[in-house]
C-alpha positions, 0 to 999 in steps of 0.5 A: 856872377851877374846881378840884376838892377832895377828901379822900385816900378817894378814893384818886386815885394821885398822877399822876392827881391832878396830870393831873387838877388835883385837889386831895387834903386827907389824912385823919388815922390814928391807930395805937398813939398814933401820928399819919399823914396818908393820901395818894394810894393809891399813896403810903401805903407798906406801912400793911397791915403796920403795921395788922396789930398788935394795937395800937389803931387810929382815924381823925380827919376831916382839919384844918379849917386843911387845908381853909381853907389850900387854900380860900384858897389857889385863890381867890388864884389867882382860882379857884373852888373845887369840894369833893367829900367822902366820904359826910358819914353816914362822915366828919366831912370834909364837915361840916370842910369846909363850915365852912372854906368858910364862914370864907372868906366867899367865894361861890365855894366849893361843897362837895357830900356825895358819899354815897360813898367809895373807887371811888363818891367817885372816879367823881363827882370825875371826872364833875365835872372832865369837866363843868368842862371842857364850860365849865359854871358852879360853880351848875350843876355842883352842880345836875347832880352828885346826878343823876350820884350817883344813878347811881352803884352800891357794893358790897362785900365784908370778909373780917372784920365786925368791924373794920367793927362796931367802926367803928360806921359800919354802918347797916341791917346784921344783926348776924349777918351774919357772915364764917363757913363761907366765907360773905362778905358782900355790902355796898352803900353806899346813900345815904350808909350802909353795909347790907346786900345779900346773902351769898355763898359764897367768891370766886366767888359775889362775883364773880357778885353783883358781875356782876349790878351792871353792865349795857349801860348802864353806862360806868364801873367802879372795883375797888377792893380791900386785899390781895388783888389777884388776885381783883380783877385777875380780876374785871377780866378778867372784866369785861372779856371780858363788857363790853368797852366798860366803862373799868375802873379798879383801886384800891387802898383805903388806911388809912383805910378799911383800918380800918374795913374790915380788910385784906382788901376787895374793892369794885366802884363802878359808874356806868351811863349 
């Protein structure tokens, strides 16, 4: 049997998780001085409200003894481990991960760098448990998922830049691409990167920017979202009315990326056929 890892950024709600077999390894928040572990998104309670302070915020890559503990805890149970991790180029989580593979010695772990995150890294960890379902081997499941990943599509947009440029994790964004006169940015998280797409002004100019994403080809999307869950439950019904053959899950963004994003996000993760 092959269990899947991930890290909590995946933002699996706990039923899913447990339905699914998944394994979910926390990520480290810090807020004022204060240390909490991100869970399932819909187990973080009301971090909205204690992010909003004016206190200092950070987030550490989870512990290399989280990793080796589950590791060794599956190949136990004479099972084979698949780790699947937010994009290595925004989280130190693949490279931990990596090394507490190694520490096991064990031939049977496979740890993949998903080049995403939030809805992107969701949607690969479920085309991987539906290829370890088809009976497929760990060797060729590693082979097939950056085929899958390349199919895969992330944009989105923040309410505020800053939260993001003090992240320092954007990459080919001009720095006066901004959030002013109602005008949002549109970001897409590209080979593992954070750039830039586009501007659009106000909420329905996003939604029409987030349509031109999604095709007769595609099969799955994921909205994921902090804060404001009306635009996200309309541009589900949006979607839906246009595209009724589409699974559409919606997602809610927790701490971690709450961060480095702000508390107001909208994002759309696409996988086409």
């Amino acid at each position: 049997m092959i269990t899947i890892v991930t890290d909590s950024s995946s933002y699996f709600k706990k039923s899913e998780a447990q339905a699914l077999g998944i394994r979910v390894i926390p990520i480290n928040y810090n807020v004022d001085g204060q240390s909490f572990s991100e869970s399932f998104s819909d187990q973080n309670g009301d971090f909205e409200n204690l992010l909003k302070g004016t206190g200092a915020y950070s987030t550490a890559h989870p512990n290399l003894s989280a990793f080796l503990s589950c590791f060794e805890e599956e190949l136990q149970r004479n099972n084979e481990v698949l780790c699947i991790t937010i994009s290595s180029r925004l989280s130190g989580a693949y490279g931990i991960a990596h090394m507490a593979a190694k520490q096991t010695e064990s031939t049977n772990i496979a740890v993949f760098d998903s080049q995403y995150v939030a809805g992107g890294l969701y949607l690969l960890i479920k085309e991987a448990k539906k290829l370890i379902d088809q009976g497929l081997r760990l060797h060729d499941i590693m082979n097939t998922l950056p085929s899958i990943r390349d199919k895969i599509t992330i944009a989105f947009s923040v309410d505020d830049m800053t939260p993001l440029r003090k992240s320092g994790r954007i990459g080919f964004v001009r720095m006066s691409v901004g959030t002013f006169l109602n005008n949002k940015p549109i970001l897409l998280c590209k080979d593992g990167a954070v750039i830039s797409d586009s501007v659009a002004h106000g909420n329905t100019e996003i939604i029409k920017n987030f349509m031109t994403k999604i095709s007769e080809d595609t099969q799955d999307v994921v909205i994921s979202y902090i804060g404001d869950n009306r635009l996200a439950t309309n541009l589900y019904h949006i979607i839906n009315d246009a595209f009724s053959h589409i699974t559409i899950t919606l997602q809610k963004i927790g701490p971690v990326l709450g961060i480095h994003l702000g508390l107001k996000v909208i994002a759309i993760s696409v996988l086409n056929h």
